[in-house]
N, C-alpha and C positions, 0 to 999 in steps of 0.2 A: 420579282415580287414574291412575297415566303407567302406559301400559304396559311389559310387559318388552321388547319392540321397541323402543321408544321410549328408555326410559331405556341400552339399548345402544349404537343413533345414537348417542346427547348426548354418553355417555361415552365413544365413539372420537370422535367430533369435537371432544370436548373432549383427548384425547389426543394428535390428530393434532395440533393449533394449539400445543398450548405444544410437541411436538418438532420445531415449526418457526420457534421463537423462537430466536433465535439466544445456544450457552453461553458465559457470560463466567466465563473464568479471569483470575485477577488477576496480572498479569505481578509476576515477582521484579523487584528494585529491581535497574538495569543502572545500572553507575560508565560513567562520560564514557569514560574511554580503552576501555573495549570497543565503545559508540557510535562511536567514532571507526576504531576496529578493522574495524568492518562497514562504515561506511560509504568505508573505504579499499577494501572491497573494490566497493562498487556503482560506484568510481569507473573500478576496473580493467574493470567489464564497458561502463562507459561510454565505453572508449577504441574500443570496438570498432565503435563509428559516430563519426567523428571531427567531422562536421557537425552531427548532433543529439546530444550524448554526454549523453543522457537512460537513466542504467544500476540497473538494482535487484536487492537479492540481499534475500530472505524469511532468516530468522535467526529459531531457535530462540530464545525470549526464557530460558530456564533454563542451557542450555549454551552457547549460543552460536553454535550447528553452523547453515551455511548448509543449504538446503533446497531453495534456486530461485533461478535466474538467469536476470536479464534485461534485455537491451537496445533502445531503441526501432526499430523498425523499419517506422514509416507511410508508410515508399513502396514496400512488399508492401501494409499491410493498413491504413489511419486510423486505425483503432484500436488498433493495437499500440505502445502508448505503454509504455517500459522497464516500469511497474506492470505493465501488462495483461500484455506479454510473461512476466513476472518470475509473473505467476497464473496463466497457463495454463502455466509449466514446473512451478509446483507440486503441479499439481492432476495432471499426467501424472506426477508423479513419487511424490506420498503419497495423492493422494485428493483429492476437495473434504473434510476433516476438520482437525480443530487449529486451525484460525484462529489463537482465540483464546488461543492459547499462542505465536505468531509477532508478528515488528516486521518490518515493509520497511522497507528503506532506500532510499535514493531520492537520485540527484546532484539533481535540482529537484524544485520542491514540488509534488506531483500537483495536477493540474488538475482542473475539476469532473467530469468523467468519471471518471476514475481514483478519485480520492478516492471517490465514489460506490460504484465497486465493492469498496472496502477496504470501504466501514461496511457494504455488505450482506454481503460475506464472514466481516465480525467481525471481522475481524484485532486483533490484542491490542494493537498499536502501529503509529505510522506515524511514522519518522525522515527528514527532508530536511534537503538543505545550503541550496542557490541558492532563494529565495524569487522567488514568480511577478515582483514587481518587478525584481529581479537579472536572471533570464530577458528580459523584455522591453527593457532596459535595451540585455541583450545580441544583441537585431536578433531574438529571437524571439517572433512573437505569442502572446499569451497571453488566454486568456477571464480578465478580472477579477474572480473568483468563488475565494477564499480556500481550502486545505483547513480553515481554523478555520472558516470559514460552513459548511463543508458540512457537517460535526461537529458545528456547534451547529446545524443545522438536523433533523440525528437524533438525538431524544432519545430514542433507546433504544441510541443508540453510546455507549461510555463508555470507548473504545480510548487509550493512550500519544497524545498530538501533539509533536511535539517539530522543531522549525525552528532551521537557520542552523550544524549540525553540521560542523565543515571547507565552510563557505561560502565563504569565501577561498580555497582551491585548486579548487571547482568552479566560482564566479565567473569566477575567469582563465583554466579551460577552456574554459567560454561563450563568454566575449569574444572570445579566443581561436585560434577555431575557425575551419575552411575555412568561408566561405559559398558555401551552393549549393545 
């Protein structure tokens, strides 16, 4: 026979573990021209580093309403790649909460770091133009590790992927670009 100690542990441990399972909401179906819509705007925050113009704006997937901006800026911090910048203005700004009711949008395709932090946050979506090929094409290194690898490497993500969104106007930004 379990005790009544025991059977309490189980069932707050059992409580704790699934509210740390990350909730999936099912994104509303977004038409192209609002994809395009957003990712016009991840482009404008990408003008604001004009050598790495790596820009993301987080976008409500139901309204549309931006939520968080962001641009890269790894020569303050490595790791503030436009993504990471674009999650930690979210998180100062709503909370760590809604993931998965939000799309990034992204002028390139997150890298495996980035992409890593979207599937642990849950994010509902993840939109890019410049695929890491495009990116390296255009004089920037790139780890060759896919956001589609990293996505199918967590099968408990099950977030929007979506590549090549106005690739042609962030390609030519790439190319582009001052190097330095």
């Amino acid at each position: 026979m379990i005790s009544k100690r025991r059977f309490l542990l189980c069932a707050c441990g059992a409580a704790c573990a699934t509210a740390a399972l990350p909730v999936r909401a099912a994104l509303p179906p977004i038409s192209m021209a609002r994809h395009e819509q957003a990712m016009r705007q991840a482009i404008e925050e990408a003008r604001r580093n004009p050598v790495y113009p790596f820009g993301a704006v987080i976008v409500r997937g139901d309204t549309g309403e931006v939520m968080a901006r962001g641009v890269n800026n790894s020569r303050e911090n490595p790791i503030l790649h436009g993504e990471i910048a674009c999650m930690n203005d979210y998180v100062g700004l709503n909370g760590n909460k809604g993931w998965g009711l939000m799309v990034l949008y992204t002028t390139g395709e997150p890298c495996s770091m980035c992409m890593s932090a979207l599937v642990w946050a849950g994010i509902g979506g993840v939109v890019f133009a410049s695929s890491i090929d495009g990116i390296r094409r255009a004089g920037i290194a790139q780890i060759d590790i896919t956001a589609r690898a990293v996505a199918a490497a967590s099968p408990f993500y099950s977030g929007l992927l979506l590549g090549g969104v106005l690739a042609r106007e962030t390609d030519r930004m790439f190319m582009d670009r001052p190097k330095g």
